[in-house]
N, CA, C and O atoms as a GROMACS GRO file, in nm:
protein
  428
    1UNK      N    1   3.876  -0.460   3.421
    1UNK     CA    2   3.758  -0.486   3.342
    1UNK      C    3   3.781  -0.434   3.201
    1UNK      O    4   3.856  -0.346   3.162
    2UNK      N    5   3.721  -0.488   3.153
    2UNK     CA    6   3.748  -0.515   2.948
    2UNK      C    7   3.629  -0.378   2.908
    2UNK      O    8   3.519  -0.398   2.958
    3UNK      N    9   3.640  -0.266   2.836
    3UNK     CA   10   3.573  -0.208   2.795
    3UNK      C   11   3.475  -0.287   2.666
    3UNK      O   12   3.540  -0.299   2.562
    4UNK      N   13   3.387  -0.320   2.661
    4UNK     CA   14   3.288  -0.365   2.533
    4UNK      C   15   3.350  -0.300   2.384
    4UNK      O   16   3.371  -0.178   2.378
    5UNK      N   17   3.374  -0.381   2.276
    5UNK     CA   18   3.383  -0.325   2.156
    5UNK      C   19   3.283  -0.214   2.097
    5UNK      O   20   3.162  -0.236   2.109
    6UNK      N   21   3.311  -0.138   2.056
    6UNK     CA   22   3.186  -0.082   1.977
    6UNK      C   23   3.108  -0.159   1.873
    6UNK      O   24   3.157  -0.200   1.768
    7UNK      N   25   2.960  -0.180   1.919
    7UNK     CA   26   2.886  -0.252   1.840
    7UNK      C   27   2.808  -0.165   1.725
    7UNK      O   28   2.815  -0.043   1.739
    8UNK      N   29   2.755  -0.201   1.645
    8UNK     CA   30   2.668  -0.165   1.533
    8UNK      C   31   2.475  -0.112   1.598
    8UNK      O   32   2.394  -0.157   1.679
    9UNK      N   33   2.479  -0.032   1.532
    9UNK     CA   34   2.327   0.008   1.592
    9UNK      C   35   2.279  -0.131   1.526
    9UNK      O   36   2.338  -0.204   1.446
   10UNK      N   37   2.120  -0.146   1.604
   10UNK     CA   38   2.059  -0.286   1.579
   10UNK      C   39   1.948  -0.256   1.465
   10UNK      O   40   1.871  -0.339   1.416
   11UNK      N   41   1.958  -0.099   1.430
   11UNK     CA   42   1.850  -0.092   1.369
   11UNK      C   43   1.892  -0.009   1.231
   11UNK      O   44   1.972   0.072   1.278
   12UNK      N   45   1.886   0.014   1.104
   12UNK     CA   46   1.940   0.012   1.026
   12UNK      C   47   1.850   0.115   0.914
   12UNK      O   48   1.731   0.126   0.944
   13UNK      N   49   1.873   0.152   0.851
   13UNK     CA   50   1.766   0.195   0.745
   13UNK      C   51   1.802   0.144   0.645
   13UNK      O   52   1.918   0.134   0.608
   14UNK      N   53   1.696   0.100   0.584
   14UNK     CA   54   1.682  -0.006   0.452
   14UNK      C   55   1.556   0.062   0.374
   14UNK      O   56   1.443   0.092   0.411
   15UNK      N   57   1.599   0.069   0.293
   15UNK     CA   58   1.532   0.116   0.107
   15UNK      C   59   1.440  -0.029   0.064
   15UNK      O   60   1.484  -0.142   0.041
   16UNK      N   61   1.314   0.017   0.063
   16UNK     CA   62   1.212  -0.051   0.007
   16UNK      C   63   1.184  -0.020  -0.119
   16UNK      O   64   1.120   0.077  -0.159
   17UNK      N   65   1.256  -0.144  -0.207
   17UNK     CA   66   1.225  -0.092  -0.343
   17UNK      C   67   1.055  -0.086  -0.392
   17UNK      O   68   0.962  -0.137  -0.330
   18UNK      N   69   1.048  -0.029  -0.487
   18UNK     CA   70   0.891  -0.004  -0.540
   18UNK      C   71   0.858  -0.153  -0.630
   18UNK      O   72   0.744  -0.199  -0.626
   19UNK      N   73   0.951  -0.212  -0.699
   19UNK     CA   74   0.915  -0.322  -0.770
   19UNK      C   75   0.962  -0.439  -0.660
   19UNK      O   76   0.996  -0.387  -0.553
   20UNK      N   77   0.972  -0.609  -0.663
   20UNK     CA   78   1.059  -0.688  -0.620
   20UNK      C   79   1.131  -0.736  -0.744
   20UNK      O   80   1.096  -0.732  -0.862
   21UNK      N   81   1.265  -0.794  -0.672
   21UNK     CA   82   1.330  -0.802  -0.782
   21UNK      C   83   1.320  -0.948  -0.853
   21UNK      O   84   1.304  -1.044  -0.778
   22UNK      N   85   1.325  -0.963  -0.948
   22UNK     CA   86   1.266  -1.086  -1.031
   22UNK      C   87   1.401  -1.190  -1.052
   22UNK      O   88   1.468  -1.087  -1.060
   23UNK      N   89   1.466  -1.259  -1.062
   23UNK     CA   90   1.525  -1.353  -1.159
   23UNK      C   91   1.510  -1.362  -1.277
   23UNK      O   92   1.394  -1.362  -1.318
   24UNK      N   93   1.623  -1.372  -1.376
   24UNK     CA   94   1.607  -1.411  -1.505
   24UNK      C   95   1.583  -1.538  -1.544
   24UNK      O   96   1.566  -1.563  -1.663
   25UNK      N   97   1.578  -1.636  -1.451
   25UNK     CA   98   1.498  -1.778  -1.486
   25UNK      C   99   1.319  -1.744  -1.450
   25UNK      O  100   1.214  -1.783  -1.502
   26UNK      N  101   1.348  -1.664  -1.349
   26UNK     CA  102   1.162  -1.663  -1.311
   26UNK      C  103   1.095  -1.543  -1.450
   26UNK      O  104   0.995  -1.569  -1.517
   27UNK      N  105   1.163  -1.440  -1.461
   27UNK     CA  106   1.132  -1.366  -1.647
   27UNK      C  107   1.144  -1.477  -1.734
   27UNK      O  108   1.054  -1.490  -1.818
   28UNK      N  109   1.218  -1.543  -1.733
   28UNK     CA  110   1.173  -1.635  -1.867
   28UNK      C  111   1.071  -1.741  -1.855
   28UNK      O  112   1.036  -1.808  -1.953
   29UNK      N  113   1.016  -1.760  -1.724
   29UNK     CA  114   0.923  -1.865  -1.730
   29UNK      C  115   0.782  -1.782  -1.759
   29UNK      O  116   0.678  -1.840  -1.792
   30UNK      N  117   0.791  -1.663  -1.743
   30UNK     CA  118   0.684  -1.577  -1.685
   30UNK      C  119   0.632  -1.525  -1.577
   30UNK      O  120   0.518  -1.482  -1.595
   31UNK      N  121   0.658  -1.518  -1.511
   31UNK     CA  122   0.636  -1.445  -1.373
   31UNK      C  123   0.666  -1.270  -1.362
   31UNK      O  124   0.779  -1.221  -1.354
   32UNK      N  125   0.524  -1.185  -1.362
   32UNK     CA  126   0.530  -1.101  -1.328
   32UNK      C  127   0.509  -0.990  -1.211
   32UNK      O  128   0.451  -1.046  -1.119
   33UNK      N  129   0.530  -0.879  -1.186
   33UNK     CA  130   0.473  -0.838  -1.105
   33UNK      C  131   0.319  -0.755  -1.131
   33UNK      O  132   0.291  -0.682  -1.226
   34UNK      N  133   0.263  -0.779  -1.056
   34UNK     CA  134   0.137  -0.683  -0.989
   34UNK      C  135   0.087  -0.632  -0.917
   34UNK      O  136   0.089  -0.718  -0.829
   35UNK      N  137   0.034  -0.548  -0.874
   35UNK     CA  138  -0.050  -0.454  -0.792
   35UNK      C  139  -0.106  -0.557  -0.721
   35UNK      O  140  -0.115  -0.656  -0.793
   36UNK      N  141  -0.158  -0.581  -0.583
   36UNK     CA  142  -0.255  -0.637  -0.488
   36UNK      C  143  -0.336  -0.615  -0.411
   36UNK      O  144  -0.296  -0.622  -0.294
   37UNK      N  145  -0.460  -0.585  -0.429
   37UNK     CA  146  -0.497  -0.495  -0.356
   37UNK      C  147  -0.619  -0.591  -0.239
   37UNK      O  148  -0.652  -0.704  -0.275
   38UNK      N  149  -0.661  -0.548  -0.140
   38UNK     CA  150  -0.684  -0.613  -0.050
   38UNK      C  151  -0.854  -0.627  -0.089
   38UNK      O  152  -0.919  -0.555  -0.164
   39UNK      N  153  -0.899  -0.739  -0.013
   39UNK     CA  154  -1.059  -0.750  -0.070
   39UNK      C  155  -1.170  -0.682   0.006
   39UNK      O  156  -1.173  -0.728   0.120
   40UNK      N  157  -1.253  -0.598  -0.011
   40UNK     CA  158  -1.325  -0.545   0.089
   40UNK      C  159  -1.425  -0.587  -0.012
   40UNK      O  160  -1.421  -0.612  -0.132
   41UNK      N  161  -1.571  -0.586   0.137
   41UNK     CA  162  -1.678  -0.674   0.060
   41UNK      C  163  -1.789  -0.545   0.061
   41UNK      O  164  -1.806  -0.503   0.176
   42UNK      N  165  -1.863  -0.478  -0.034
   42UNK     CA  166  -1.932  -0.414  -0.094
   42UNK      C  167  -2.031  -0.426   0.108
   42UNK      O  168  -2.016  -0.524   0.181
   43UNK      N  169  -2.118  -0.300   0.146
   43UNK     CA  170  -2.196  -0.274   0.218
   43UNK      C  171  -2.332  -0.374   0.174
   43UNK      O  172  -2.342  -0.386   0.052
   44UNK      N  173  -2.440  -0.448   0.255
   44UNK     CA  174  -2.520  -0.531   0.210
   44UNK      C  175  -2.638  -0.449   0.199
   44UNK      O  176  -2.672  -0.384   0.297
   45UNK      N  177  -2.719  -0.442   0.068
   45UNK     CA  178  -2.802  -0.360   0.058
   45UNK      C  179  -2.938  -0.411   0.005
   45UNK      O  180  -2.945  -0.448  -0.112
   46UNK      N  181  -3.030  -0.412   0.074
   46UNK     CA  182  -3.152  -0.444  -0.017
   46UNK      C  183  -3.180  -0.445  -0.147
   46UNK      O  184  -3.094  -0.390  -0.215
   47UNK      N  185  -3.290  -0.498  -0.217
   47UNK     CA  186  -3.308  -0.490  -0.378
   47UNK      C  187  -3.361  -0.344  -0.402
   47UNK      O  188  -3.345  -0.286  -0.509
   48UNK      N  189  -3.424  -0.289  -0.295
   48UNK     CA  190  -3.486  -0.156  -0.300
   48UNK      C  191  -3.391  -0.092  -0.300
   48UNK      O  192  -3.410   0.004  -0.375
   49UNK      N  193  -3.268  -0.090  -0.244
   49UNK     CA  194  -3.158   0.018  -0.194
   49UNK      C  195  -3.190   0.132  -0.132
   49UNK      O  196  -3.146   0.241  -0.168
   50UNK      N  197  -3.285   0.111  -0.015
   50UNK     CA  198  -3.319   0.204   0.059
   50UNK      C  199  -3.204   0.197   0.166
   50UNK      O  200  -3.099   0.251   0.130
   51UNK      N  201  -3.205   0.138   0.294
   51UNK     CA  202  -3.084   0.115   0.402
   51UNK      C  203  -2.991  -0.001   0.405
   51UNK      O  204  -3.016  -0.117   0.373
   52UNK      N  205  -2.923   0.030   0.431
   52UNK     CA  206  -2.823  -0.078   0.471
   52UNK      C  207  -2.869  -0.202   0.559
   52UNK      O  208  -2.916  -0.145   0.658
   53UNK      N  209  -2.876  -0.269   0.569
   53UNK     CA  210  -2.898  -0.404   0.641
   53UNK      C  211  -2.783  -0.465   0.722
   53UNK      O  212  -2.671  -0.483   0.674
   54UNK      N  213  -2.819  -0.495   0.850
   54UNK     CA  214  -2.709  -0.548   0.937
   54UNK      C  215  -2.787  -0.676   1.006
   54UNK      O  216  -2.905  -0.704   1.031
   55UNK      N  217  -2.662  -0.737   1.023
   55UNK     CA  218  -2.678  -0.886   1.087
   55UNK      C  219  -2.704  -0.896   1.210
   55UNK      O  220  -2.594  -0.900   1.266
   56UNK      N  221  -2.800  -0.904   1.300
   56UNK     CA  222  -2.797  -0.972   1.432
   56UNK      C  223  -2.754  -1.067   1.474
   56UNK      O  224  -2.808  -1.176   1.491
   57UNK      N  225  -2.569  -1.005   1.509
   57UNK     CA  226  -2.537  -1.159   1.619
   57UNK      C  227  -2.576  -1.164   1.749
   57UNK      O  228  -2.613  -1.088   1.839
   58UNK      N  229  -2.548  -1.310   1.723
   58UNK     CA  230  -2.616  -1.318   1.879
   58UNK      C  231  -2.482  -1.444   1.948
   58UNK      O  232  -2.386  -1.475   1.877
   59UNK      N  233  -2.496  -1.488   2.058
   59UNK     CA  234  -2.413  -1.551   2.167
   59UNK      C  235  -2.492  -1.636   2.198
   59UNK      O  236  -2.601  -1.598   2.242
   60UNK      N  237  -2.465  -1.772   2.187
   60UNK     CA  238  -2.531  -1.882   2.272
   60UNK      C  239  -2.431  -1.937   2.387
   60UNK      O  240  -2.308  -1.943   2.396
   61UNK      N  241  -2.542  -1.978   2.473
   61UNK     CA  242  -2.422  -2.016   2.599
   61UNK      C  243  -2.513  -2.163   2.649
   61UNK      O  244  -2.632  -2.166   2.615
   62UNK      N  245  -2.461  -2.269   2.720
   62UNK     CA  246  -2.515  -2.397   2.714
   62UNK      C  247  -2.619  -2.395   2.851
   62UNK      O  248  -2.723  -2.461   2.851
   63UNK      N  249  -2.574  -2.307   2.974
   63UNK     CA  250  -2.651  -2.328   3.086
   63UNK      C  251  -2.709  -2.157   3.118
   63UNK      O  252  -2.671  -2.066   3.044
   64UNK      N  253  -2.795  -2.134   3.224
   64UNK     CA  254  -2.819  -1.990   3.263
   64UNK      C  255  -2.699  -1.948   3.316
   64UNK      O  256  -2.608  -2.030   3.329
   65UNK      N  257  -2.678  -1.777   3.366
   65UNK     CA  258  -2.626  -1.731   3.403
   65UNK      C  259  -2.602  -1.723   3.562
   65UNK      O  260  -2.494  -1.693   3.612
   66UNK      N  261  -2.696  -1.748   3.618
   66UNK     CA  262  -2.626  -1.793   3.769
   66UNK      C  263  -2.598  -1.929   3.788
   66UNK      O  264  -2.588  -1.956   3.908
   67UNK      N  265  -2.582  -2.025   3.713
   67UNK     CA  266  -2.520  -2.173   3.696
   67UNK      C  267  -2.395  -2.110   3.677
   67UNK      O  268  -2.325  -2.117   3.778
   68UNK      N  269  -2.344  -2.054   3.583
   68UNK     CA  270  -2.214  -1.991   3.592
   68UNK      C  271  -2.166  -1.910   3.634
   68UNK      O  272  -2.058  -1.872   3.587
   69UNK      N  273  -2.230  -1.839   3.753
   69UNK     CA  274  -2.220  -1.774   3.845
   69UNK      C  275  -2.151  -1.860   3.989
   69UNK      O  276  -2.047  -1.834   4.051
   70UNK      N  277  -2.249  -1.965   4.012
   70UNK     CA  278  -2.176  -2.073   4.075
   70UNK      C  279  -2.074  -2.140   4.058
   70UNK      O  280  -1.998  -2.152   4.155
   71UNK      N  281  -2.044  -2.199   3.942
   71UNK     CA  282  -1.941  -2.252   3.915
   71UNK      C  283  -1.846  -2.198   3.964
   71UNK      O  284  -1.794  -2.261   4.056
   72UNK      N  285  -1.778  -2.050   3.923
   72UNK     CA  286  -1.696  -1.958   3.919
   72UNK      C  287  -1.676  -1.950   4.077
   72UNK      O  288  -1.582  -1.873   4.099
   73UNK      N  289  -1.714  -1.986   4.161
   73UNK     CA  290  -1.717  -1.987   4.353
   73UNK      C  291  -1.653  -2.060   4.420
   73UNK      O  292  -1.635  -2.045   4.540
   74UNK      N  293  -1.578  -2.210   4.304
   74UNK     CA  294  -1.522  -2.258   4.338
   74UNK      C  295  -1.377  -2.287   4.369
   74UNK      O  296  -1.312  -2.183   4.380
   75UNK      N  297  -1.313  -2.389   4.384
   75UNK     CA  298  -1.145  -2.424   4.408
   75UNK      C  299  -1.105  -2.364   4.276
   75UNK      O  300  -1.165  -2.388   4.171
   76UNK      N  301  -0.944  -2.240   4.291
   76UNK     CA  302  -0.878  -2.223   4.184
   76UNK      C  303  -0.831  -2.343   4.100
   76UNK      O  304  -0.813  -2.323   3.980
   77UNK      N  305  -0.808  -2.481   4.157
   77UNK     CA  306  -0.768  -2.567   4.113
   77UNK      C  307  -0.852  -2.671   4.025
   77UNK      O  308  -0.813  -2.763   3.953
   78UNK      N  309  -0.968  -2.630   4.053
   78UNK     CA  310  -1.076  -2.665   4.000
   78UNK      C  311  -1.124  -2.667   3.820
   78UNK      O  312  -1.201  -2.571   3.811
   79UNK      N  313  -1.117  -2.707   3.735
   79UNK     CA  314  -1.129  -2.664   3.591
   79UNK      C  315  -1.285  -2.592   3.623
   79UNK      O  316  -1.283  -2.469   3.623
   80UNK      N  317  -1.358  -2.627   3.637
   80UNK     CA  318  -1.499  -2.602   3.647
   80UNK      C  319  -1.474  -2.429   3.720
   80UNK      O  320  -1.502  -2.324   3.663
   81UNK      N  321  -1.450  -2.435   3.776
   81UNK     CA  322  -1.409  -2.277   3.813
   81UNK      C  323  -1.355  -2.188   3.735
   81UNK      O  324  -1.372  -2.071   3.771
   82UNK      N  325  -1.303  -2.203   3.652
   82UNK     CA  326  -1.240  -2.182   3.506
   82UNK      C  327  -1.324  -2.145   3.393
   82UNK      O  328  -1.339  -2.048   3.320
   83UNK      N  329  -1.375  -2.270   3.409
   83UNK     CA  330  -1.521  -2.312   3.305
   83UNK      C  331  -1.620  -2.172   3.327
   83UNK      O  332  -1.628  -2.077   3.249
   84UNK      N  333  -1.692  -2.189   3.458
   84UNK     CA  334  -1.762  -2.080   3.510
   84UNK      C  335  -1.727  -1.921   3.484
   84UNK      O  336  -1.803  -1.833   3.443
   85UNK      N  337  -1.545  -1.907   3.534
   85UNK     CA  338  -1.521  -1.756   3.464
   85UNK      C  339  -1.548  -1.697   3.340
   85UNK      O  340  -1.591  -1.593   3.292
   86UNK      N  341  -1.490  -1.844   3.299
   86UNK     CA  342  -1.431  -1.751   3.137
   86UNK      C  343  -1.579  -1.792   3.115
   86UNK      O  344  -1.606  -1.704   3.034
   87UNK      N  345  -1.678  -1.853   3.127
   87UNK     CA  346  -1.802  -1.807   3.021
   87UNK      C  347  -1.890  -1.681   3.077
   87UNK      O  348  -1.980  -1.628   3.011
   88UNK      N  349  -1.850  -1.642   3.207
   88UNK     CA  350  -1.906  -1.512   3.297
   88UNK      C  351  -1.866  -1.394   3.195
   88UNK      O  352  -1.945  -1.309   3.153
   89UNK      N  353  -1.703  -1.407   3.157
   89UNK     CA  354  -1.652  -1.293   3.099
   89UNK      C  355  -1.699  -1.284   2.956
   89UNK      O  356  -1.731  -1.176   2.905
   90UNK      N  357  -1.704  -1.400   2.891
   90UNK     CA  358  -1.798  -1.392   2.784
   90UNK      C  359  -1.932  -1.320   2.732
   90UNK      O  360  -1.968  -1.262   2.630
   91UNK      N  361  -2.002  -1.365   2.889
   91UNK     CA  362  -2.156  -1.304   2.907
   91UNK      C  363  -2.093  -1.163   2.900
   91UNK      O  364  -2.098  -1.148   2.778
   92UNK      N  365  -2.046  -1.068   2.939
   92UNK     CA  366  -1.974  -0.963   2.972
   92UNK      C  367  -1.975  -0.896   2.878
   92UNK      O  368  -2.053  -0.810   2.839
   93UNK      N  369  -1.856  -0.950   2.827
   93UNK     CA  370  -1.833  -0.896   2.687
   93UNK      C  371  -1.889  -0.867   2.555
   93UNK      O  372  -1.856  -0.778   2.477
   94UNK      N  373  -1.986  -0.965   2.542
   94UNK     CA  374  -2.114  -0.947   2.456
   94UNK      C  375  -2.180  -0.909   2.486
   94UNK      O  376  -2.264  -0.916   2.396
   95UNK      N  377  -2.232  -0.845   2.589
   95UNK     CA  378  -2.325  -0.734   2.621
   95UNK      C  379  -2.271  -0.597   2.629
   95UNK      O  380  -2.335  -0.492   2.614
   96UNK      N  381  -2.143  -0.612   2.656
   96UNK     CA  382  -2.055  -0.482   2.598
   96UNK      C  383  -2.064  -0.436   2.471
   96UNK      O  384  -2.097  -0.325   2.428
   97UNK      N  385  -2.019  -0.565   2.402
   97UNK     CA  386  -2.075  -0.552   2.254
   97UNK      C  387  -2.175  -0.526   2.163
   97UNK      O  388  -2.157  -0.505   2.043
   98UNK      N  389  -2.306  -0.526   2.236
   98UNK     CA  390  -2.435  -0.516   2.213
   98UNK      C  391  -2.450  -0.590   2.135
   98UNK      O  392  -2.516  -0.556   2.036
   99UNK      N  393  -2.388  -0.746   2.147
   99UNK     CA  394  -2.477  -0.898   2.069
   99UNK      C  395  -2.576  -0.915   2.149
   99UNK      O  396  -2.590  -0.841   2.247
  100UNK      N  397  -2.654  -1.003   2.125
  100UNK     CA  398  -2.789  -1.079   2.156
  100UNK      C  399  -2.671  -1.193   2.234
  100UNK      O  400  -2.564  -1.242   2.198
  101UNK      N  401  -2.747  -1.202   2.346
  101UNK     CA  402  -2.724  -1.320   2.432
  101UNK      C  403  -2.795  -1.420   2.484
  101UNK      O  404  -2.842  -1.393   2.595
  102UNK      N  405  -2.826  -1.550   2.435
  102UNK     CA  406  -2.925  -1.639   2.445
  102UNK      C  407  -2.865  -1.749   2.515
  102UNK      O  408  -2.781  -1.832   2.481
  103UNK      N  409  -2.953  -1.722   2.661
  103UNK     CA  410  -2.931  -1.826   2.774
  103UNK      C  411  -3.012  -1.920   2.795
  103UNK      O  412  -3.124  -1.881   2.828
  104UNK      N  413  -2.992  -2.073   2.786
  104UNK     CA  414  -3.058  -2.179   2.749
  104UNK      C  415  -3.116  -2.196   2.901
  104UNK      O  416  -3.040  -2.168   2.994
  105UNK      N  417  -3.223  -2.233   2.924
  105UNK     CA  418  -3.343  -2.304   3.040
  105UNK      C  419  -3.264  -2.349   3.143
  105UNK      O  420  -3.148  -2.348   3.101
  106UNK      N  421  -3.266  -2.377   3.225
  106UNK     CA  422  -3.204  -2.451   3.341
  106UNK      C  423  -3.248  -2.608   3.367
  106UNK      O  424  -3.352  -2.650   3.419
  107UNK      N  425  -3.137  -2.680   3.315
  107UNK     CA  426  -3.162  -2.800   3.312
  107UNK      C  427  -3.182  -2.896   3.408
  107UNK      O  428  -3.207  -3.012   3.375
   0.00000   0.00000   0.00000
């Protein structure tokens, strides 16, 4: 049996320069560098500027919750069984979340 060559580590340390480096065709067209800084959107505040104001989301779902309770009872092979889970886990999760969950009438 053949001993393996000695390979190269896979991981390397590499120097992140502070500028990128430019071309002297892209300097002569103009192209500079700048700072980028990421966008954050100001807290939403009344005209009074007393509290902060937050959005009530909410979750709509198309049938009640034991319609998709049923569904979910059925053949794995079934899409509708599918259908039924994943909107069960939905219901779930947004109440985990403390959204508003609005379950439409039983049709």
């Amino acid at each position: 049996m053949v001993a393996p060559p000695e390979q190269e580590p896979v991981l390397k340390n590499f120097e992140i320069p502070d500028e990128p480096e430019i071309g002297e065709s892209a300097r002569e067209a103009g192209v500079s560098v700048r700072p980028v800084y990421p966008k954050v959107s100001p807290p939403l505040t009344p005209s009074s500027g007393a509290t902060t104001l937050q959005r009530i989301q909410s979750v709509e779902f198309a049938y009640p919750q034991n319609v998709y309770e049923d569904m979910s009872k059925g053949s794995a092979s079934d899409s509708k069984t599918w259908y039924g889970a994943f909107n069960l886990r939905r219901i779930k999760k947004a109440l985990l979340k403390g959204l508003r969950v609005i379950l439409k009438t039983e049709r």
